[in-house]
N, CA, C and O atoms as a Tinker XYZ file with bonds, in Angstrom:
   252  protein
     1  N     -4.590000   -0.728000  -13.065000    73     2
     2  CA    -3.201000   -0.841000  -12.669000    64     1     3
     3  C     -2.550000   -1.957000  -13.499000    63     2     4     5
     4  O     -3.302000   -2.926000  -13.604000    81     3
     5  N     -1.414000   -2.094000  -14.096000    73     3     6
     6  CA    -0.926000   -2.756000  -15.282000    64     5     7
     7  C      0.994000   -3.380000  -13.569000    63     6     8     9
     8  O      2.033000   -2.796000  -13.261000    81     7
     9  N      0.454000   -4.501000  -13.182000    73     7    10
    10  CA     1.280000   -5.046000  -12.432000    64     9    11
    11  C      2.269000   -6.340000  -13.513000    63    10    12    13
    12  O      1.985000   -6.866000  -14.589000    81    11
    13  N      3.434000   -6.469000  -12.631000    73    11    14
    14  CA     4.364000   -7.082000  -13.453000    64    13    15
    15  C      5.428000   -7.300000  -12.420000    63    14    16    17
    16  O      6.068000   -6.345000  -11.981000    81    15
    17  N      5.642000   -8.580000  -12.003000    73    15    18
    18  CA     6.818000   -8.615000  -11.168000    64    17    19
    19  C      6.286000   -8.073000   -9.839000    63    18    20    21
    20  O      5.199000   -8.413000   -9.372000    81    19
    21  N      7.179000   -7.151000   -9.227000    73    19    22
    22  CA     7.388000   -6.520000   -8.043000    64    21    23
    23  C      6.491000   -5.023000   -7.950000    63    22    24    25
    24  O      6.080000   -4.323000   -7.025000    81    23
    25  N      6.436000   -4.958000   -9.549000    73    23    26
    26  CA     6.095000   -3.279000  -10.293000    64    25    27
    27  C      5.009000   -2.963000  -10.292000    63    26    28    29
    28  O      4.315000   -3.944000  -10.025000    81    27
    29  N      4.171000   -1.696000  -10.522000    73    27    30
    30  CA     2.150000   -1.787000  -10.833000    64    29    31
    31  C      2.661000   -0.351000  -11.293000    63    30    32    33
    32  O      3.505000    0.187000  -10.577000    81    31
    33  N      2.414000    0.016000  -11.924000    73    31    34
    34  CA     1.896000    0.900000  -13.094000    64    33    35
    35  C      0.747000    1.451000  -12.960000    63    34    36    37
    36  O     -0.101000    0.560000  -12.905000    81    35
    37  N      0.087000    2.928000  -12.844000    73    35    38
    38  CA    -1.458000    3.201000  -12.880000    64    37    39
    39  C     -1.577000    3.569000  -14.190000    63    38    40    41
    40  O     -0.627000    4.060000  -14.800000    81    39
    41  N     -2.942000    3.331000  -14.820000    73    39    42
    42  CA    -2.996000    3.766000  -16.386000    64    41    43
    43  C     -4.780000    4.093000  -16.399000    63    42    44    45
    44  O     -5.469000    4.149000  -15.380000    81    43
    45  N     -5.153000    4.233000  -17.447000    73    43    46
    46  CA    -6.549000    4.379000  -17.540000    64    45    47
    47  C     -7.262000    3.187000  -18.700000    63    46    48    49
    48  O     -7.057000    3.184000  -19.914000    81    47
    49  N     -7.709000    2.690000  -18.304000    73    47    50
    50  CA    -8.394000    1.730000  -19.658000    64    49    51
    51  C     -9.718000    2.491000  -20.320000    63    50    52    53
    52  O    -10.816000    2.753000  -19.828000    81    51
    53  N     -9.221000    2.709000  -21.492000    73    51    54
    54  CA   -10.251000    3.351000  -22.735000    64    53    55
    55  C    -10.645000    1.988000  -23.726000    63    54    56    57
    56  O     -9.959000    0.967000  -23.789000    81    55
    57  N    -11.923000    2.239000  -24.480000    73    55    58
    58  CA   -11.905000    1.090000  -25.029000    64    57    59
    59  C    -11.883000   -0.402000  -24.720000    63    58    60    61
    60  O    -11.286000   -1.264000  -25.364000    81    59
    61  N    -12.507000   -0.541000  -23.808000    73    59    62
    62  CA   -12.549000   -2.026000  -23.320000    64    61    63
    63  C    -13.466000   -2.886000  -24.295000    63    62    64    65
    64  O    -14.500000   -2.387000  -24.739000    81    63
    65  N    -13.135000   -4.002000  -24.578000    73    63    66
    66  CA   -13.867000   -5.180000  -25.036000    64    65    67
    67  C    -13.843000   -6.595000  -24.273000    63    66    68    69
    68  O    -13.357000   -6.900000  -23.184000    81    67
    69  N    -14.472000   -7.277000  -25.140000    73    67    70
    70  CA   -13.762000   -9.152000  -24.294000    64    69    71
    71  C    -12.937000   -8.979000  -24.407000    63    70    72    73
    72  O    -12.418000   -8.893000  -23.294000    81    71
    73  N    -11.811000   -8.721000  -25.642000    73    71    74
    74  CA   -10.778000   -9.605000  -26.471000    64    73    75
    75  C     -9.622000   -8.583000  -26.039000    63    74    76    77
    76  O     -8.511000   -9.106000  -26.137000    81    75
    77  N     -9.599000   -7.081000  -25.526000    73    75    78
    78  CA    -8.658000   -6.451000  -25.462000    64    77    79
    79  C     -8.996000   -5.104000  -24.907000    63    78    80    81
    80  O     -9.977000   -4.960000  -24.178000    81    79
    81  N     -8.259000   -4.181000  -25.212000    73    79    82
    82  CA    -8.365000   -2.574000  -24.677000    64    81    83
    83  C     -7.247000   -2.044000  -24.548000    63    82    84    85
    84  O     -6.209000   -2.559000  -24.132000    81    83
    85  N     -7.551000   -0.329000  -25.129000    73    83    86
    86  CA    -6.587000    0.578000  -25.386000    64    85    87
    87  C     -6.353000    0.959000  -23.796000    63    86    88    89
    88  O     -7.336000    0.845000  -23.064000    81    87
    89  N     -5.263000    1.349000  -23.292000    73    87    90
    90  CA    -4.712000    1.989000  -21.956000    64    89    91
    91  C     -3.955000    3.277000  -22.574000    63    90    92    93
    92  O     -3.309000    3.314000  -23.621000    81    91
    93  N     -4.212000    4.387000  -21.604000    73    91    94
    94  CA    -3.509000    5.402000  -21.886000    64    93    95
    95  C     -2.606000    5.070000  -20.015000    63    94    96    97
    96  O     -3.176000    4.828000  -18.951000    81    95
    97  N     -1.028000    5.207000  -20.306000    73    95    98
    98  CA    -0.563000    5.313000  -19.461000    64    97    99
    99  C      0.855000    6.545000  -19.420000    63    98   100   101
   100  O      1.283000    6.814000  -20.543000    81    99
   101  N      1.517000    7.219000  -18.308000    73    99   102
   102  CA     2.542000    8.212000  -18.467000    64   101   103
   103  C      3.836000    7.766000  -19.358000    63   102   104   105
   104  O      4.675000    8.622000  -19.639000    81   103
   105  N      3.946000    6.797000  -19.675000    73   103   106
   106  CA     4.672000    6.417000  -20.376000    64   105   107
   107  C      4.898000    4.765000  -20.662000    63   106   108   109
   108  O      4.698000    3.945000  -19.766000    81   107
   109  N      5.258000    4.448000  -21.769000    73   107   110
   110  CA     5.292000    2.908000  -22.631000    64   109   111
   111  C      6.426000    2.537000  -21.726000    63   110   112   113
   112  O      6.389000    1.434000  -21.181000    81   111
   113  N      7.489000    3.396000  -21.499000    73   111   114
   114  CA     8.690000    3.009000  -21.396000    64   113   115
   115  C      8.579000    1.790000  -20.245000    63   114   116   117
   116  O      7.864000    1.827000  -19.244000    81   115
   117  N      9.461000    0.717000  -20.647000    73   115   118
   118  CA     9.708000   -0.358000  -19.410000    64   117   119
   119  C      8.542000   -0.991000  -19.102000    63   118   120   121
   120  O      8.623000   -2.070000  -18.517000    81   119
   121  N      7.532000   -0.566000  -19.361000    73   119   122
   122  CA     6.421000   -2.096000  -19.561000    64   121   123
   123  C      6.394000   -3.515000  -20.552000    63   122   124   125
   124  O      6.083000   -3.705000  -21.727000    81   123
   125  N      6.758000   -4.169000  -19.734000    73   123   126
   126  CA     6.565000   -5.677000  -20.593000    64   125   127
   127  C      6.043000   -5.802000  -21.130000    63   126   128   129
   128  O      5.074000   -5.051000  -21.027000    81   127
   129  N      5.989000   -6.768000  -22.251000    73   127   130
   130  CA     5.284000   -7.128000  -23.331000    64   129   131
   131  C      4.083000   -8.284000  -22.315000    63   130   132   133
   132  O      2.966000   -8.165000  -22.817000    81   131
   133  N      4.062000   -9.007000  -21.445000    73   131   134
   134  CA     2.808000   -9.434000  -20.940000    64   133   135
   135  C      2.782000   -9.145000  -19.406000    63   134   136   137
   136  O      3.824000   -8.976000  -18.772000    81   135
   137  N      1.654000   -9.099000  -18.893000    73   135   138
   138  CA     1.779000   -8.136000  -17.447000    64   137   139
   139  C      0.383000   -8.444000  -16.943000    63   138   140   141
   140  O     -0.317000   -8.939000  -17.827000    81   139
   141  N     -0.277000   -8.278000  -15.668000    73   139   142
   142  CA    -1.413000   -8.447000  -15.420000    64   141   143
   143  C     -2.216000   -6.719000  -15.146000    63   142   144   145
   144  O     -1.746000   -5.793000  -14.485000    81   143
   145  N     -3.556000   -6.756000  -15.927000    73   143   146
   146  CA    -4.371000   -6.375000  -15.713000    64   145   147
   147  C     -4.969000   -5.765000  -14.639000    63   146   148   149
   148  O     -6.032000   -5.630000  -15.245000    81   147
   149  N     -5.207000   -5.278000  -13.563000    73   147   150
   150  CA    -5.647000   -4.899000  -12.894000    64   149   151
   151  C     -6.912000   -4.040000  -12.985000    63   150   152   153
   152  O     -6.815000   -2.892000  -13.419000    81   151
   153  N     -7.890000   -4.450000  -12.665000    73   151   154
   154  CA    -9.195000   -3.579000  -12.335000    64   153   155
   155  C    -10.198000   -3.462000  -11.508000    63   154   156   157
   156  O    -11.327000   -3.902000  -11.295000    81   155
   157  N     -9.489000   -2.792000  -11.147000    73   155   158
   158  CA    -9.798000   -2.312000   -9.480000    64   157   159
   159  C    -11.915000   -2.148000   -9.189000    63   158   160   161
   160  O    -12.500000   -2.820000   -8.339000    81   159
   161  N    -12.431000   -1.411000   -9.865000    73   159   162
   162  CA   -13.442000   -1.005000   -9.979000    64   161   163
   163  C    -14.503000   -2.066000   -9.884000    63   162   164   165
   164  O    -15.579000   -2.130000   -9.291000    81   163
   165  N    -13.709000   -3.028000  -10.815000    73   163   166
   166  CA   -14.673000   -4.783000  -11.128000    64   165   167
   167  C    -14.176000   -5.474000  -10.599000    63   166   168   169
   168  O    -14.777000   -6.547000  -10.658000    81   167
   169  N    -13.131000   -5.530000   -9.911000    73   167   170
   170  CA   -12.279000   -6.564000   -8.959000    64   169   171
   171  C    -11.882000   -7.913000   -9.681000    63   170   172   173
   172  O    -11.968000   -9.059000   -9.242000    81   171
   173  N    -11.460000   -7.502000  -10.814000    73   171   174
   174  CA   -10.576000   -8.182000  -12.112000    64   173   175
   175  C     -9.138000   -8.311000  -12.209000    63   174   176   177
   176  O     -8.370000   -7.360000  -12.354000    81   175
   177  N     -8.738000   -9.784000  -12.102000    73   175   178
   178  CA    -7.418000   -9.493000  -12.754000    64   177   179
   179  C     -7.187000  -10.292000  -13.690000    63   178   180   181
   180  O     -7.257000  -11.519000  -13.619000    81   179
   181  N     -6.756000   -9.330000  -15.074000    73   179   182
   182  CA    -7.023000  -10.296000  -16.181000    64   181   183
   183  C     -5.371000  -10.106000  -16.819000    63   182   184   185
   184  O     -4.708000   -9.077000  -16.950000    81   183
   185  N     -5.015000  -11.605000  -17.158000    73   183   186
   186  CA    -3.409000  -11.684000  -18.214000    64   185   187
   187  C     -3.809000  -10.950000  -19.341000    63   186   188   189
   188  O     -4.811000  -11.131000  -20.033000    81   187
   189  N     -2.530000   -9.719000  -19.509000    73   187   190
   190  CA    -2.887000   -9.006000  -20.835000    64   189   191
   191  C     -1.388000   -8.872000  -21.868000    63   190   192   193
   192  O     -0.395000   -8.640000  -21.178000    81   191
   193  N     -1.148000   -8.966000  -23.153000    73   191   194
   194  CA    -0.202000   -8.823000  -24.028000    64   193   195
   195  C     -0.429000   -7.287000  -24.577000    63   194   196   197
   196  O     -1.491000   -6.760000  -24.909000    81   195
   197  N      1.142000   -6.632000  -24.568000    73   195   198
   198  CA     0.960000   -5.680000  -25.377000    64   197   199
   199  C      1.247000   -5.926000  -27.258000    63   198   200   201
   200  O      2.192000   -6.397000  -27.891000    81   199
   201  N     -0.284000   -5.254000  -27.722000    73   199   202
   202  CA    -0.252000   -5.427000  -29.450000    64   201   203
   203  C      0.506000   -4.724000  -30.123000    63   202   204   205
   204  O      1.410000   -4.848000  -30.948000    81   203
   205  N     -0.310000   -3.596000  -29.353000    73   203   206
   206  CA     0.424000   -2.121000  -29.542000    64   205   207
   207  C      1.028000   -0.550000  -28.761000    63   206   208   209
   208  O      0.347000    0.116000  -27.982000    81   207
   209  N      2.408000   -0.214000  -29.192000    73   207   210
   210  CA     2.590000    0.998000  -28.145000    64   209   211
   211  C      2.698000    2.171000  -29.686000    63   210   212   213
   212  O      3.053000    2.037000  -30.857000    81   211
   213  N      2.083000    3.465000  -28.700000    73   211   214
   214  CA     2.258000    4.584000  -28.863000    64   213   215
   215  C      2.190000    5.841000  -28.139000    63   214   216   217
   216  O      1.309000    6.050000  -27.304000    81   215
   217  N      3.020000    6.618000  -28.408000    73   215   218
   218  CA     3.536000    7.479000  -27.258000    64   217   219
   219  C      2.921000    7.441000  -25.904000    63   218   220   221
   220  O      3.678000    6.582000  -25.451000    81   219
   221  N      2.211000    7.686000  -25.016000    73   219   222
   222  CA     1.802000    7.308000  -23.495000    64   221   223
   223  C      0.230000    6.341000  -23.880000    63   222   224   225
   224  O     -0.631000    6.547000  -23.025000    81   223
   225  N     -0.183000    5.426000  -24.940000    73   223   226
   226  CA    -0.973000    4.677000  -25.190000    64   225   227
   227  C     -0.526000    3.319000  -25.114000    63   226   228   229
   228  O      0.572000    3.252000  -24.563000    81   227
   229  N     -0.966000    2.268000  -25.455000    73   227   230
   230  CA    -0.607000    0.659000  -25.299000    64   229   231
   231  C     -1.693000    0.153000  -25.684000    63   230   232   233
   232  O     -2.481000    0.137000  -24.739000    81   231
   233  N     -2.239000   -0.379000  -26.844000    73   231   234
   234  CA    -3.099000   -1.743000  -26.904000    64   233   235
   235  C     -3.358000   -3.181000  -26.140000    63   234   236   237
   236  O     -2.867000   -3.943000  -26.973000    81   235
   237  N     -3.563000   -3.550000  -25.669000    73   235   238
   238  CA    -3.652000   -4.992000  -25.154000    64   237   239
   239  C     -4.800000   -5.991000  -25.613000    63   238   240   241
   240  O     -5.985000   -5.704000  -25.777000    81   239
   241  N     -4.081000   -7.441000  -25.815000    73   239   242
   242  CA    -5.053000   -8.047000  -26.048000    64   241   243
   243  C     -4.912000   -9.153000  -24.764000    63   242   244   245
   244  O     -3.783000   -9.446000  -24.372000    81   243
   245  N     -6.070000   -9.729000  -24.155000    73   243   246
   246  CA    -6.569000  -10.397000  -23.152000    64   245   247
   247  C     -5.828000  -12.095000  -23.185000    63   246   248   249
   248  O     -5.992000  -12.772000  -24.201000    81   247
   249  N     -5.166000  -12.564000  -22.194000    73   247   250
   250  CA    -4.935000  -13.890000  -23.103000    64   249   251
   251  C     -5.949000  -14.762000  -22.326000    63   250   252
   252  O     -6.142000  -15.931000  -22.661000    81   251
């Protein structure tokens, strides 16, 4: 879940590392450039920057 403010976003994290990970989410649109992490599964919440957007994808790197 990619939270921000008031907002949470569901997405899928592909590609995980330490340093970052690709998210496929329904759309880039209106996600901030930094936002928290959510991972539900590992009971993680990690500060993340977006590197990169492309069409319903997003890069992030971990700060």
């Amino acid at each position: 879940m990619i939270e921000f403010g008031i907002n949470a976003v569901p997405c899928m994290v592909r590609n995980v590392s330490e340093t970052g990970a690709s998210l496929n989410v329904t759309s880039a649109f209106g996600i901030p450039d930094f936002f928290t992490l959510v991972l539900t599964l590992e009971g993680q919440r990690r500060s993340a920057r977006i590197i990169w957007r492309k069409d319903m994808q997003i890069g992030i790197a971990f700060e």
